[in-house]
Biopython code that builds the backbone (N, CA, C, O; Angstrom):
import numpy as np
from Bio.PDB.StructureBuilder import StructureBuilder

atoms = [
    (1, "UNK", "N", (-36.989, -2.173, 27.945)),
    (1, "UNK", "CA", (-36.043, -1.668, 26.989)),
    (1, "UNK", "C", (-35.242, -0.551, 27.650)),
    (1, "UNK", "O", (-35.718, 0.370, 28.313)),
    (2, "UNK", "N", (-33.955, -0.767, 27.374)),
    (2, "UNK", "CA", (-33.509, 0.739, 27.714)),
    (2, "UNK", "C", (-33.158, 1.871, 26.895)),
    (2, "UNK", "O", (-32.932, 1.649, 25.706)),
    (3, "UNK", "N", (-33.082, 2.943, 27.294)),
    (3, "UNK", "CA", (-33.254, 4.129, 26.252)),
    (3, "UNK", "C", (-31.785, 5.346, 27.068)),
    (3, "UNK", "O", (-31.970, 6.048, 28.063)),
    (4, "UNK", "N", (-30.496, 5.256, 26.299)),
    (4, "UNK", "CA", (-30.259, 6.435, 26.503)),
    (4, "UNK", "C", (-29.952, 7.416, 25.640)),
    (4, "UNK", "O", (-29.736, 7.366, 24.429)),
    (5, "UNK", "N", (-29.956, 8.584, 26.622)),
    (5, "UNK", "CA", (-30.096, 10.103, 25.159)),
    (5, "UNK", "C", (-28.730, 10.612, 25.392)),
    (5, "UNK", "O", (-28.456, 10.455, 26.582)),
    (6, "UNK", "N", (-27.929, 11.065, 24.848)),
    (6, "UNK", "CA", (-26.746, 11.516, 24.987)),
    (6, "UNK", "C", (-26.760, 12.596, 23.749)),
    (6, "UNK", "O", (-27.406, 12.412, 22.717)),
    (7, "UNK", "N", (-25.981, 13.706, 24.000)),
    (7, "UNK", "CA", (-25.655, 14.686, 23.233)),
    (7, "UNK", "C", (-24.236, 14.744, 23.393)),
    (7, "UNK", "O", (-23.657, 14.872, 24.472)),
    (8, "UNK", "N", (-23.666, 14.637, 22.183)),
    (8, "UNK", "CA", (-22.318, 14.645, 21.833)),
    (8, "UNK", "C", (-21.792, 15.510, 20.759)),
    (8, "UNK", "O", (-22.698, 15.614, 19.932)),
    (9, "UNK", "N", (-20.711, 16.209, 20.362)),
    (9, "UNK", "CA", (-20.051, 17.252, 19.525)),
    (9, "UNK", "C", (-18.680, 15.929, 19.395)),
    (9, "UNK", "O", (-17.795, 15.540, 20.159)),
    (10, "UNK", "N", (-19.201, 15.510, 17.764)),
    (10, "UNK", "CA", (-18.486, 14.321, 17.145)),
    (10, "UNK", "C", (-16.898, 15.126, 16.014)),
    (10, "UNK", "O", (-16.901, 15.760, 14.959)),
    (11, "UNK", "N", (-16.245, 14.855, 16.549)),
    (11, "UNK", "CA", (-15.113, 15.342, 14.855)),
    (11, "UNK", "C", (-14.262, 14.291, 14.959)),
    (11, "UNK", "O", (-13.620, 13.946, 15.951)),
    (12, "UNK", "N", (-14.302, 13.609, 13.459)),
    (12, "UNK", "CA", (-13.781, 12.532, 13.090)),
    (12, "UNK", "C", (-12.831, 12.886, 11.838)),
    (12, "UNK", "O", (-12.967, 13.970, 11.270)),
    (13, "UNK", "N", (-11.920, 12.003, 11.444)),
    (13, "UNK", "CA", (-11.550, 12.046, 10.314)),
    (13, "UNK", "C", (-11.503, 10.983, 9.181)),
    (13, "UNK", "O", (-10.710, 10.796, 8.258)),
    (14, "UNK", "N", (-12.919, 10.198, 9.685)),
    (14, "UNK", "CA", (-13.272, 9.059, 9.013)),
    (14, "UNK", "C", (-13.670, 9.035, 8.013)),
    (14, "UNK", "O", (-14.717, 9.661, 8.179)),
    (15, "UNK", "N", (-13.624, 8.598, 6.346)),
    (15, "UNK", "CA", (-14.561, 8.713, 5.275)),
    (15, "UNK", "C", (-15.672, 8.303, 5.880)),
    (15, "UNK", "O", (-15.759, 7.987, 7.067)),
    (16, "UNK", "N", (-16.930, 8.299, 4.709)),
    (16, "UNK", "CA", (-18.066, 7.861, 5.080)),
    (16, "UNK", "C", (-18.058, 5.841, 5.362)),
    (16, "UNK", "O", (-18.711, 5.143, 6.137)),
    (17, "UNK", "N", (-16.958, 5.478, 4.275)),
    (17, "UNK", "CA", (-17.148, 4.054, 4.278)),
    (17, "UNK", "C", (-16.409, 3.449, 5.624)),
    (17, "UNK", "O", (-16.406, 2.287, 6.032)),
    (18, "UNK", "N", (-15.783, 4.624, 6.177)),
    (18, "UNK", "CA", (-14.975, 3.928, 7.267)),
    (18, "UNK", "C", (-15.892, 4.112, 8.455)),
    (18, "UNK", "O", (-16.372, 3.234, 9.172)),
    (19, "UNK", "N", (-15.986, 4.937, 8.499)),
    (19, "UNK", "CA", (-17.563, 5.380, 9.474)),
    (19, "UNK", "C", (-18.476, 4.553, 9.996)),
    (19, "UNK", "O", (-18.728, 4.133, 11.125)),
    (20, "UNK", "N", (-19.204, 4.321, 8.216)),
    (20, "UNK", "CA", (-20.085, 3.043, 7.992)),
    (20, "UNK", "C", (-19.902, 1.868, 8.803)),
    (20, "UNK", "O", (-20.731, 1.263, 9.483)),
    (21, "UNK", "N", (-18.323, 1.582, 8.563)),
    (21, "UNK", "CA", (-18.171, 0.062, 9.180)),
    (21, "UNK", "C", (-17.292, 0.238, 10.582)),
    (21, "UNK", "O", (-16.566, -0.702, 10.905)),
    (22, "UNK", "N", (-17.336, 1.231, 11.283)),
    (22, "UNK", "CA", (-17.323, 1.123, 12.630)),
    (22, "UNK", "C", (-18.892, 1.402, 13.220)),
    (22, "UNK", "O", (-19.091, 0.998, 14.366)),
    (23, "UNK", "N", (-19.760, 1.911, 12.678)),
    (23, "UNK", "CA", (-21.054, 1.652, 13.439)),
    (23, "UNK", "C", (-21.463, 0.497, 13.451)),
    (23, "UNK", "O", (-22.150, 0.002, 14.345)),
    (24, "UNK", "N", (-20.973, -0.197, 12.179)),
    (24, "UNK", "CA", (-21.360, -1.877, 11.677)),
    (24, "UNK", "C", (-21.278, -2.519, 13.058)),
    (24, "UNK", "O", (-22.145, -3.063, 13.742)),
    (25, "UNK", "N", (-19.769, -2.259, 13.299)),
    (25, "UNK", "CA", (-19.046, -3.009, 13.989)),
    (25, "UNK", "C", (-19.775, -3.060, 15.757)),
    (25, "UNK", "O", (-19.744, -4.046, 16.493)),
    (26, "UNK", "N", (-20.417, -1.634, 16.103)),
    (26, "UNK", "CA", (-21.026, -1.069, 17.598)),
    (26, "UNK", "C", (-22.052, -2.266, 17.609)),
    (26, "UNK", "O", (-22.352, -3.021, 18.534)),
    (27, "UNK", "N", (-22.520, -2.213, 16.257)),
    (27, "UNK", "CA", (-24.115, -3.085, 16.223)),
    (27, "UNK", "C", (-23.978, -4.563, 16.597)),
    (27, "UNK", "O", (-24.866, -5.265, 17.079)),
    (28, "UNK", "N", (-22.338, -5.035, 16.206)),
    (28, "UNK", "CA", (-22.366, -6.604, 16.306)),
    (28, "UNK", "C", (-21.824, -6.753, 17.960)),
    (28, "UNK", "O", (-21.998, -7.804, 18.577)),
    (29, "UNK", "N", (-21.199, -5.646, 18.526)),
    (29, "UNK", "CA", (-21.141, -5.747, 19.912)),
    (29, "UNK", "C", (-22.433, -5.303, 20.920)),
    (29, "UNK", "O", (-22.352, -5.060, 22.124)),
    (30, "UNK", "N", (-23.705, -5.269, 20.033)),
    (30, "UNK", "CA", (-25.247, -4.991, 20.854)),
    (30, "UNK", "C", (-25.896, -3.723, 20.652)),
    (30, "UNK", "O", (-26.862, -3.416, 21.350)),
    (31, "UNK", "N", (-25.479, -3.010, 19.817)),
    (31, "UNK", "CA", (-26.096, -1.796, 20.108)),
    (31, "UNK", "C", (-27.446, -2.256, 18.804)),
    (31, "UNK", "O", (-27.505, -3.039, 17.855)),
    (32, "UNK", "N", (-28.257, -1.380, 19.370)),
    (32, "UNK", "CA", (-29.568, -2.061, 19.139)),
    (32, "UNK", "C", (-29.990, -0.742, 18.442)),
    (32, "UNK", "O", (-30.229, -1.121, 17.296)),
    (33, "UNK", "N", (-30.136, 0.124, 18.471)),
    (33, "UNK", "CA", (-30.461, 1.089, 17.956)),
    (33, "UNK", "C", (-29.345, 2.702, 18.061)),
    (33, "UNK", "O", (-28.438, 2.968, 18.851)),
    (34, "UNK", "N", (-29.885, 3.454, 16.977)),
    (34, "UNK", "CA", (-29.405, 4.708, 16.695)),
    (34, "UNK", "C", (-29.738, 5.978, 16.169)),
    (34, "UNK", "O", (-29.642, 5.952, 14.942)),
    (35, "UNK", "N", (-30.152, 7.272, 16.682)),
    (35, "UNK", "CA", (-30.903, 7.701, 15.789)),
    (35, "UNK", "C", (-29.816, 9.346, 16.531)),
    (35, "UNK", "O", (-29.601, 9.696, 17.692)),
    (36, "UNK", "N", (-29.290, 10.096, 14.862)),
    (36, "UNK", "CA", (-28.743, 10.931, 14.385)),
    (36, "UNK", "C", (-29.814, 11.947, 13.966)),
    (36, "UNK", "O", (-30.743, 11.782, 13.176)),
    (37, "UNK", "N", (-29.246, 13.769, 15.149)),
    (37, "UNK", "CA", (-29.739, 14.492, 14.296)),
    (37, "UNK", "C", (-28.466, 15.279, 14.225)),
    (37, "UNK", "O", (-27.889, 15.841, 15.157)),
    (38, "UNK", "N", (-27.975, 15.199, 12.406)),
    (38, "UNK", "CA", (-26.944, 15.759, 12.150)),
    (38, "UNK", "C", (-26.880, 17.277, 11.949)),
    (38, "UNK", "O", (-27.806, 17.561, 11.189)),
    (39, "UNK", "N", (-26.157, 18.446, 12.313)),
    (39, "UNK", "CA", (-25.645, 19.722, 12.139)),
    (39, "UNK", "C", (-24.275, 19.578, 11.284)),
    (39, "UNK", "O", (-23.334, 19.020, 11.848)),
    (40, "UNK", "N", (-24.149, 19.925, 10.298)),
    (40, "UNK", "CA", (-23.062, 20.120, 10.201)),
    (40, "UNK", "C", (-22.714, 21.554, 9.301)),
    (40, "UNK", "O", (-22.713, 22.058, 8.178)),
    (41, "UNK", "N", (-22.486, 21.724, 10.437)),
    (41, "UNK", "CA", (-22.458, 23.853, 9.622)),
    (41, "UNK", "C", (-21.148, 24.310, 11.055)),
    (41, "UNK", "O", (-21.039, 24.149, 12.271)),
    (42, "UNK", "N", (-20.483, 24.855, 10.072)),
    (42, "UNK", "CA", (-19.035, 25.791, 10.445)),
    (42, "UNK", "C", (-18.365, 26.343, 9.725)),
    (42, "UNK", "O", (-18.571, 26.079, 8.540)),
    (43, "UNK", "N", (-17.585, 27.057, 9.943)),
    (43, "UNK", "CA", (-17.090, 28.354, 8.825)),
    (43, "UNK", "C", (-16.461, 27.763, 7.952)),
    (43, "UNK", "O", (-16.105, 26.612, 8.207)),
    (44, "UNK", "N", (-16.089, 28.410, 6.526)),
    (44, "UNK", "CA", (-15.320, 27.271, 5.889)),
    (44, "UNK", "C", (-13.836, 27.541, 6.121)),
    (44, "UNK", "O", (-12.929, 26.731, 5.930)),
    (45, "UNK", "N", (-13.740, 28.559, 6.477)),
    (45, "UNK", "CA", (-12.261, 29.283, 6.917)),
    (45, "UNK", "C", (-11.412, 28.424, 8.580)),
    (45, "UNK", "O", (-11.560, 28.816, 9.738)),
    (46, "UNK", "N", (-10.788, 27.528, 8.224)),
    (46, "UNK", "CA", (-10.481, 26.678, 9.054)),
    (46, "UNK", "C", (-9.967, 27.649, 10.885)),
    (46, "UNK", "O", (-10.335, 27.329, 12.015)),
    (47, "UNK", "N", (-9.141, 28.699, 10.509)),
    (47, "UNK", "CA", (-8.434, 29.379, 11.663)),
    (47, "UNK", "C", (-9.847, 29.749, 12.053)),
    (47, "UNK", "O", (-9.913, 29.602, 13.273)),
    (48, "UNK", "N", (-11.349, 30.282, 11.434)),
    (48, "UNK", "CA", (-12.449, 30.698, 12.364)),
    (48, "UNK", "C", (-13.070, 29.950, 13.084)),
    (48, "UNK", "O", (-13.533, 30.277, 14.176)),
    (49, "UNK", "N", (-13.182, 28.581, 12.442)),
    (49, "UNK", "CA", (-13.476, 27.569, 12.783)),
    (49, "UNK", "C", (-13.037, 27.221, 14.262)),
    (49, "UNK", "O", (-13.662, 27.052, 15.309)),
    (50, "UNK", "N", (-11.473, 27.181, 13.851)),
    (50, "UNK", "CA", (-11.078, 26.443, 15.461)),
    (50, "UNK", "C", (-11.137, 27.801, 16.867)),
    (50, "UNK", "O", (-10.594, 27.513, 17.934)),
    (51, "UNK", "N", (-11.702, 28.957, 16.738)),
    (51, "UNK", "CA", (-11.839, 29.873, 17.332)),
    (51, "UNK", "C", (-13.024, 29.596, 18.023)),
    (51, "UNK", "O", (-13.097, 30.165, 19.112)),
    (52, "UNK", "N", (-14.057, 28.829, 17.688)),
    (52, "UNK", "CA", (-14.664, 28.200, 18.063)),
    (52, "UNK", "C", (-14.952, 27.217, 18.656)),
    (52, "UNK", "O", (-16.141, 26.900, 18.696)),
    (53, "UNK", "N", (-13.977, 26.418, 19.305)),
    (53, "UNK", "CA", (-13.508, 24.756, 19.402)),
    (53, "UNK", "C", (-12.644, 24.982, 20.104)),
    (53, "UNK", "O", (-11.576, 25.378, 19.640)),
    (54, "UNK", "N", (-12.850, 24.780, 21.628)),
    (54, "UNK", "CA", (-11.959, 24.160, 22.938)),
    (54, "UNK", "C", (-10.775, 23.856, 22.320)),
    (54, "UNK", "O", (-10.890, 23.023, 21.421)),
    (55, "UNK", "N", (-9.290, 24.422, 22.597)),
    (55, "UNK", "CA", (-8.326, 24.019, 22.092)),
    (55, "UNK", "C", (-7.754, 22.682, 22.150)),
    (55, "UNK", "O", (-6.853, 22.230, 21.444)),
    (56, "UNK", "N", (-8.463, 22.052, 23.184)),
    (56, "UNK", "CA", (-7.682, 20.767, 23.425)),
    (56, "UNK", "C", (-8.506, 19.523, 22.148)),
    (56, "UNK", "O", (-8.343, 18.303, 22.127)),
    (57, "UNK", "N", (-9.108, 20.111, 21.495)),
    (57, "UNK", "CA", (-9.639, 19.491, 20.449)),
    (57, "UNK", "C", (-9.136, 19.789, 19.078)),
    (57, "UNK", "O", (-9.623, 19.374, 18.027)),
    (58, "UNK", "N", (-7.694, 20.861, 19.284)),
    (58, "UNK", "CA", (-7.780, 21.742, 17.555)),
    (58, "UNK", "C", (-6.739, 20.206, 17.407)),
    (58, "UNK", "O", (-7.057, 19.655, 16.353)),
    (59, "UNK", "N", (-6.137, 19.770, 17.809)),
    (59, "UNK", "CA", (-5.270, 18.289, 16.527)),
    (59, "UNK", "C", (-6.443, 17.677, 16.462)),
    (59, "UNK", "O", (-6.063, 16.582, 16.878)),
    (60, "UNK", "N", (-7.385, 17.559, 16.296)),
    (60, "UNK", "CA", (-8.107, 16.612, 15.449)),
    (60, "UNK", "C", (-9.570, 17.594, 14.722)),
    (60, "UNK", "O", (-10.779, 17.391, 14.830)),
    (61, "UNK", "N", (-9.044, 18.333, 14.220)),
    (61, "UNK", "CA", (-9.827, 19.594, 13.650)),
    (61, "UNK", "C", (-9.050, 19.853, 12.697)),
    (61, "UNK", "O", (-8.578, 20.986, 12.798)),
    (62, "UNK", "N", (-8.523, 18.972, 11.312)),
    (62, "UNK", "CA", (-8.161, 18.994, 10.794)),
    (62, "UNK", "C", (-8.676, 19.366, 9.433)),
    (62, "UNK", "O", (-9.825, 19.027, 9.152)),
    (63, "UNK", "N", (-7.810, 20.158, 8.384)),
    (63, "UNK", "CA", (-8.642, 19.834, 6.695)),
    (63, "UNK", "C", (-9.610, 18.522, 6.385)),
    (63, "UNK", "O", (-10.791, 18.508, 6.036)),
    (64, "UNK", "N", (-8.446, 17.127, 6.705)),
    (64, "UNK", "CA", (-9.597, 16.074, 6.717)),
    (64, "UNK", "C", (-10.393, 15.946, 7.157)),
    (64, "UNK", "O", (-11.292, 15.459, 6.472)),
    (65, "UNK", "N", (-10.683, 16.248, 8.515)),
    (65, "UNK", "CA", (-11.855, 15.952, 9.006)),
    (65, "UNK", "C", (-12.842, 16.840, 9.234)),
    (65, "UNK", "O", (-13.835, 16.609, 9.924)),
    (66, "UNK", "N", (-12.487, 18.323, 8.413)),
    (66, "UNK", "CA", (-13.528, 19.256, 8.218)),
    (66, "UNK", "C", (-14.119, 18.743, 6.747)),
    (66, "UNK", "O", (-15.298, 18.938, 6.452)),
    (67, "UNK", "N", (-13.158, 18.049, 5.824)),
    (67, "UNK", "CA", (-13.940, 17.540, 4.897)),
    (67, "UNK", "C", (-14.675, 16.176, 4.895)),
    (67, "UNK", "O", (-15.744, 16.099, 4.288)),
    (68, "UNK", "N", (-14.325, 15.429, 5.339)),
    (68, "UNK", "CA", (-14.926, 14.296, 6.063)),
    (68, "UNK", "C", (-16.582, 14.716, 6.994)),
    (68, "UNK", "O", (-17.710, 14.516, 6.543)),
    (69, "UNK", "N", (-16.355, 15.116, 7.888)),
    (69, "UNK", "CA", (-17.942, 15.730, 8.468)),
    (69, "UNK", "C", (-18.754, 16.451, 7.579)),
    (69, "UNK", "O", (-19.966, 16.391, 7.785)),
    (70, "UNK", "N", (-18.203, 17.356, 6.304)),
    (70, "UNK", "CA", (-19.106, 17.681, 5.784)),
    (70, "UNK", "C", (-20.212, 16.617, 5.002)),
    (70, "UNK", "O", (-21.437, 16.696, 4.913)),
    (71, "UNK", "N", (-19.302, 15.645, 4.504)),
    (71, "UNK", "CA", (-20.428, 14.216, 4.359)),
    (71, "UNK", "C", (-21.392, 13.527, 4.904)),
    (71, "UNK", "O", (-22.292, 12.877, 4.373)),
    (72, "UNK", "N", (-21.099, 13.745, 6.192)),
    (72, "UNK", "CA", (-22.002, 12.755, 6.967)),
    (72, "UNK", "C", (-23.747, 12.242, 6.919)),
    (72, "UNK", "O", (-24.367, 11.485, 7.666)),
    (73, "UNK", "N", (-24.119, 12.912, 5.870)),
    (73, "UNK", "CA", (-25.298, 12.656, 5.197)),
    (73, "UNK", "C", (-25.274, 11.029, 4.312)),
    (73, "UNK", "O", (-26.147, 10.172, 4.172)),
    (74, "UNK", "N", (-23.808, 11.124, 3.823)),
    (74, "UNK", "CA", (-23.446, 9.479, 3.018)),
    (74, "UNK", "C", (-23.859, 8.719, 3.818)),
    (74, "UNK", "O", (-24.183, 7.585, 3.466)),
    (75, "UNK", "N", (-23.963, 9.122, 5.099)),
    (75, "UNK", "CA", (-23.451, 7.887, 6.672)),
    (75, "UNK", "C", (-24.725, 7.606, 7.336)),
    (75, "UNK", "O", (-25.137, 6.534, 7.780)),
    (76, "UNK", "N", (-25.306, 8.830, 7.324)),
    (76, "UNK", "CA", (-26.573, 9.031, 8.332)),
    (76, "UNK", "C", (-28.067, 9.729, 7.488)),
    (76, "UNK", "O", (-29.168, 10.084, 7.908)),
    (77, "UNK", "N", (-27.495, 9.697, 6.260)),
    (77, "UNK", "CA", (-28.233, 10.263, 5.568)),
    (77, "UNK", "C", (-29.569, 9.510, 4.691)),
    (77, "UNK", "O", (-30.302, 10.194, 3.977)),
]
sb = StructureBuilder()
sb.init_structure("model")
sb.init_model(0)
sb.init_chain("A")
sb.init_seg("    ")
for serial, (resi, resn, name, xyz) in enumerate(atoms, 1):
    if name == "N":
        sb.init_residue(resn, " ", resi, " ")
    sb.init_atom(name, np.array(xyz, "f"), 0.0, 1.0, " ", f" {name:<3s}", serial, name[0])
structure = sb.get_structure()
């Protein structure tokens, strides 16, 4: 079997149902397994937020997708 571990810092601006059906989608191209340990804690004040966050990431550090990640329990939950 193979096993890899990867650590990744995810920001999406996916609902949960859209989410849902792109992991759907990983699974029908082989992915065999998945296992999520979710954080999702950041300021709620968006400008502190991205003070925090490599600039080359602030366009997709959006309202949506600070509200969007706060869900991710719908997804992985």
């Amino acid at each position: 079997m193979k096993i890899f571990d990867a650590h990744i810092h995810f920001i999406h601006s996916y609902s949960a149902a859209e989410l849902s059906r792109i992991l759907g989608l990983l699974e029908q191209f082989g992915l065999e397994g998945f296992d999520a340990l979710v954080f999702v804690e950041f300021p709620s004040d968006l400008n502190t937020a991205l003070k925090m966050i490599p600039g080359d990431y602030h366009q997709f550090f959006t309202p949506e997708a600070v509200e969007n990640m706060r869900n991710l329990s719908l997804v992985f939950g």
